[in-house]
C-alpha positions in Angstrom: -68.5 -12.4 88.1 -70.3 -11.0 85.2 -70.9 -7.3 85.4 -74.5 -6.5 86.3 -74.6 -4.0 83.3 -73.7 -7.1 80.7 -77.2 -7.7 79.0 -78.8 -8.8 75.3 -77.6 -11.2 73.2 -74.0 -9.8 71.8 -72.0 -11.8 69.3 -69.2 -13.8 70.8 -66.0 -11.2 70.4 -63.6 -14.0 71.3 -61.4 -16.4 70.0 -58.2 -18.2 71.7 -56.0 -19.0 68.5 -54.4 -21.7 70.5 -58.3 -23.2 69.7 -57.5 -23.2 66.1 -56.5 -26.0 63.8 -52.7 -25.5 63.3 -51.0 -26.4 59.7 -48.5 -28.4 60.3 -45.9 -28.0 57.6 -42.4 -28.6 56.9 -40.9 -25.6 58.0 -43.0 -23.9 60.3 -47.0 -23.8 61.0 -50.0 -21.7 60.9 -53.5 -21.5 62.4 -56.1 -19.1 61.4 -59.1 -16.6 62.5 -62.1 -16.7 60.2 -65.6 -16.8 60.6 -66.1 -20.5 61.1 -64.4 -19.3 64.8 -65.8 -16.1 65.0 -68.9 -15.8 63.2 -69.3 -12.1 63.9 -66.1 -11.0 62.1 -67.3 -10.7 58.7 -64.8 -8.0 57.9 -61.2 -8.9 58.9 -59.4 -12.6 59.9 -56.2 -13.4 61.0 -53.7 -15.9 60.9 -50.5 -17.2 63.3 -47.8 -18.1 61.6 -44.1 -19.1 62.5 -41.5 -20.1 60.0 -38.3 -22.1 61.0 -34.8 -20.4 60.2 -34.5 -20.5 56.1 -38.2 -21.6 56.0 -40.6 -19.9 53.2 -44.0 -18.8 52.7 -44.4 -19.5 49.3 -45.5 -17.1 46.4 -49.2 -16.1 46.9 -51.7 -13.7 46.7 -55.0 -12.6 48.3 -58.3 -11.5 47.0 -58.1 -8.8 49.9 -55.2 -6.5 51.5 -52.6 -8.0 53.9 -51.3 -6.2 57.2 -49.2 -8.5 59.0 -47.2 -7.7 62.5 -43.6 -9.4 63.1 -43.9 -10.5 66.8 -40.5 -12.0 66.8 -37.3 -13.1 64.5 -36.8 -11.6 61.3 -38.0 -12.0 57.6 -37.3 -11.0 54.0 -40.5 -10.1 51.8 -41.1 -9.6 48.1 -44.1 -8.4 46.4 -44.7 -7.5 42.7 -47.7 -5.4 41.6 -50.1 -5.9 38.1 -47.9 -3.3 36.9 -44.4 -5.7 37.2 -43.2 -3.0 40.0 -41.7 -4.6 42.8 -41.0 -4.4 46.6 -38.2 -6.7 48.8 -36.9 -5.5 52.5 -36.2 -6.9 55.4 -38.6 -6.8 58.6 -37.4 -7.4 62.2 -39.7 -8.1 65.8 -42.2 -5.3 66.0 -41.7 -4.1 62.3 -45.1 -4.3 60.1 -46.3 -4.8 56.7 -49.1 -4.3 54.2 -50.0 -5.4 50.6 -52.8 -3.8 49.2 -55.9 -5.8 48.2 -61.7 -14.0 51.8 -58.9 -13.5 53.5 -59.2 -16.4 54.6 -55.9 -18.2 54.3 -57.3 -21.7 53.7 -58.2 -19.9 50.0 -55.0 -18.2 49.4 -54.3 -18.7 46.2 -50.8 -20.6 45.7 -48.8 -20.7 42.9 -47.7 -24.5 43.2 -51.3 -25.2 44.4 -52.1 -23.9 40.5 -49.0 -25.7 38.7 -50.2 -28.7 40.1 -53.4 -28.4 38.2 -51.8 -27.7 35.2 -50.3 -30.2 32.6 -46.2 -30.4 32.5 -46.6 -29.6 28.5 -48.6 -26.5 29.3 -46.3 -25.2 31.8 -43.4 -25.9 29.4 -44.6 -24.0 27.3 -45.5 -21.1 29.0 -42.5 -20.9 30.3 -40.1 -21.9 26.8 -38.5 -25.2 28.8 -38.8 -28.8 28.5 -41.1 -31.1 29.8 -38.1 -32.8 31.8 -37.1 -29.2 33.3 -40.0 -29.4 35.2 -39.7 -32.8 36.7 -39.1 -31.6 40.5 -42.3 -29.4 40.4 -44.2 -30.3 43.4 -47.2 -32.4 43.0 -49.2 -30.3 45.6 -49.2 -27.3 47.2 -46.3 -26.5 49.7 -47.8 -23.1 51.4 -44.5 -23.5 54.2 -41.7 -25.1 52.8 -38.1 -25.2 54.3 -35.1 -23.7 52.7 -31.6 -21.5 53.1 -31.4 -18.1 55.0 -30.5 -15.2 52.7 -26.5 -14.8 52.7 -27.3 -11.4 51.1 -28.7 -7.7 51.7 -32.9 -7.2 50.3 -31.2 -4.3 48.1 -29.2 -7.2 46.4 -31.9 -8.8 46.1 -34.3 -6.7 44.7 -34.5 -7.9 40.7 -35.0 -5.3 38.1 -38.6 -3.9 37.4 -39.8 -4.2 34.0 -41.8 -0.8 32.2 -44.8 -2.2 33.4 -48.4 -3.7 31.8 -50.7 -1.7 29.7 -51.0 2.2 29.9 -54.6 3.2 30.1 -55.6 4.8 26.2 -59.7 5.7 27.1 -59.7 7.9 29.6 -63.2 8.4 30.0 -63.5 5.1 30.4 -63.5 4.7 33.8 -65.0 1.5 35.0 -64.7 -0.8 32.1 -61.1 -1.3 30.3 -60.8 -3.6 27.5 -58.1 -6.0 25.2 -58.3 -7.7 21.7 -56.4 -11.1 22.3 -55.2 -13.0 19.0 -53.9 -16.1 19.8 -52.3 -18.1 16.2 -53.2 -21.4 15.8 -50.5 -24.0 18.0 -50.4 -20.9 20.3 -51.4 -19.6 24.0 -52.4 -16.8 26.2 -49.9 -17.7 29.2 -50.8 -18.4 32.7 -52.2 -15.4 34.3 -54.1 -13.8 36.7 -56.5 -10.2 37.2 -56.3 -8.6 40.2 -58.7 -5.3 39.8 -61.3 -7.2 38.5 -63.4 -10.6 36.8 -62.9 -10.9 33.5 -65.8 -10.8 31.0 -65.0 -12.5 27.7 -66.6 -12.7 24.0 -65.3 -15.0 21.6 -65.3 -13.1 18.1 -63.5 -16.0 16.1 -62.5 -19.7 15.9 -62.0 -21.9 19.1 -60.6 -21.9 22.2 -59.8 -24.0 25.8 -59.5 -22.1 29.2 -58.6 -23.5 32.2 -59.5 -21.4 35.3 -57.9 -22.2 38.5 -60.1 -21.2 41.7 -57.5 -22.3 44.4 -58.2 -24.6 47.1 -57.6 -27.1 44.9 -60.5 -26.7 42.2 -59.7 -26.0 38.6 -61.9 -27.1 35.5 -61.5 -26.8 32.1 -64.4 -25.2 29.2 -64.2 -24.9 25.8 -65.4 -22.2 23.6 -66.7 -21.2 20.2 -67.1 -18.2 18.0 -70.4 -15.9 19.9 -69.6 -17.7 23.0 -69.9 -15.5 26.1 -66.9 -16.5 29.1 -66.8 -15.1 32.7 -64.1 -15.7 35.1 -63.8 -14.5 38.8 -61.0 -12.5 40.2 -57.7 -13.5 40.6 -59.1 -16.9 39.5 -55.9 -18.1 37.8 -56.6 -19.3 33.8 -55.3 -19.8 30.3 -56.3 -20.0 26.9 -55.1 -22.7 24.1 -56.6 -22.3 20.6 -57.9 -25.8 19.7 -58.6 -25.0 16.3 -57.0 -24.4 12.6 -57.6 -20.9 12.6 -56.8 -17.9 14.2 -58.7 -17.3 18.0 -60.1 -13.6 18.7 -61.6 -12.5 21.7 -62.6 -9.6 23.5 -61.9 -9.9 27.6 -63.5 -6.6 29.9 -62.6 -5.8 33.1 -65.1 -3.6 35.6 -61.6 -1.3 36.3 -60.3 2.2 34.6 -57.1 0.0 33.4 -56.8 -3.6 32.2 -54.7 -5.5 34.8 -52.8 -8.9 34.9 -50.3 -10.5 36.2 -48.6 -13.6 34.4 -46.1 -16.1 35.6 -44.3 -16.6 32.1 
């Protein structure tokens, strides 16, 4: 019986995962909250998950924060920051986690999602390997794939943290941080990512190509010229080829007190 003090017109507050669509994958599953099921929780979603033994999650990041709740089994997670530290340990039923900065899971941004929608030779040479090195790259994303159960303690795991990005050299400047890029003829910027920020870019010299990656599969491709103005969301994915005989220089701006990024080479 409804309570006789229930009145107005309150937003649903309820939502039965179980109702959800689950992701079926090879290794486990997962069904999420958002607000396509609960239209009043503009704030915060959630997602189910369950991985089989030796399953993964693959490599990924979000636009927003992560706090996640183990409700049972056990599971090794890594994390590396913009500044190349890194974090691996291993969690246990009732254990909890969070990543510091929509999240909506269906727009996580995945790595092989991205590799996918990049060509072989640009991959190969981001990463200083041949084409045919790269031949059992997946051809889509994998978001849960299946695979061996750690034989050895997170500690031993744990790889070695490099020094780090770019120190901040303005102090006073305090919400816009700044880098010259000079990319040589032939060459690239690698594969990369901003996480503090979009990137605002003005093309000073000769031409360019950027791809920019948007996840969920959508990816497309601009050139640019000397005096060209670029913009490209945060943590959108991208790269830059010069496509001309000379030298490429160009200014990229960041709303942020430090200039971020985070590259897969």
């Amino acid at each position: 019986m409804v309570p006789s003090t229930d009145q107005g017109s309150t937003p649903e507050a309820r939502w039965p995962l179980a109702l959800s669509h689950n992701r079926l994958e090879n290794g486990g599953w997962a069904r999420q909250q958002n607000v396509d099921q609960l239209p009043a929780a503009t704030e915060m979603a959630g997602v189910n998950m369950r991985l089989a033994p030796g399953a993964y999650r693959e490599l990924h990041w979000h636009v927003e924060a992560e706090w996640a709740y183990m409700l049972n089994g056990s599971a090794r997670i890594s994390a590396i920051d913009a500044n190349g530290q890194n974090f691996v340990d291993d969690i246990y039923e009732g254990d909890f986690w969070y990543f510091p900065r929509d999240f909506n899971d269906d727009d996580t941004f995945l790595v092989t999602d991205w590799l996918a929608h990049t060509p072989k030779e640009v991959i190969a040479k981001d990463l200083n390997v041949s084409i045919s090195d790269l031949q059992s790259l997946p051809s889509s994303e994998l978001y849960i794939f299946p695979g061996q159960v750690p034989n050895t303690t997170a500690n031993a795991s744990l790889p070695t943290s490099p020094n780090g990005l770019i120190n901040p050299t303005f102090p006073v400047a305090k919400t816009i941080a700044m880098a010259e890029v000079i990319i040589q003829p032939g060459a690239m910027r690698e594969l990369h990512w901003h996480p503090n920020s979009a990137e605002w870019n003005y093309f000073i010299s000769s031409s360019a190509r950027i791809t920019v990656f948007a996840a969920s599969w959508s990816s497309r491709t601009f050139d640019y010229h000397a005096g060209d103005v670029g913009y490209i969301p945060q943590s959108n994915g991208h790269y830059i080829e010069t496509i001309g005989d000379e030298t490429v220089r160009l200014l990229g701006l960041l709303k942020a007190d430090t200039y971020k990024d985070v590259a897969l080479g």
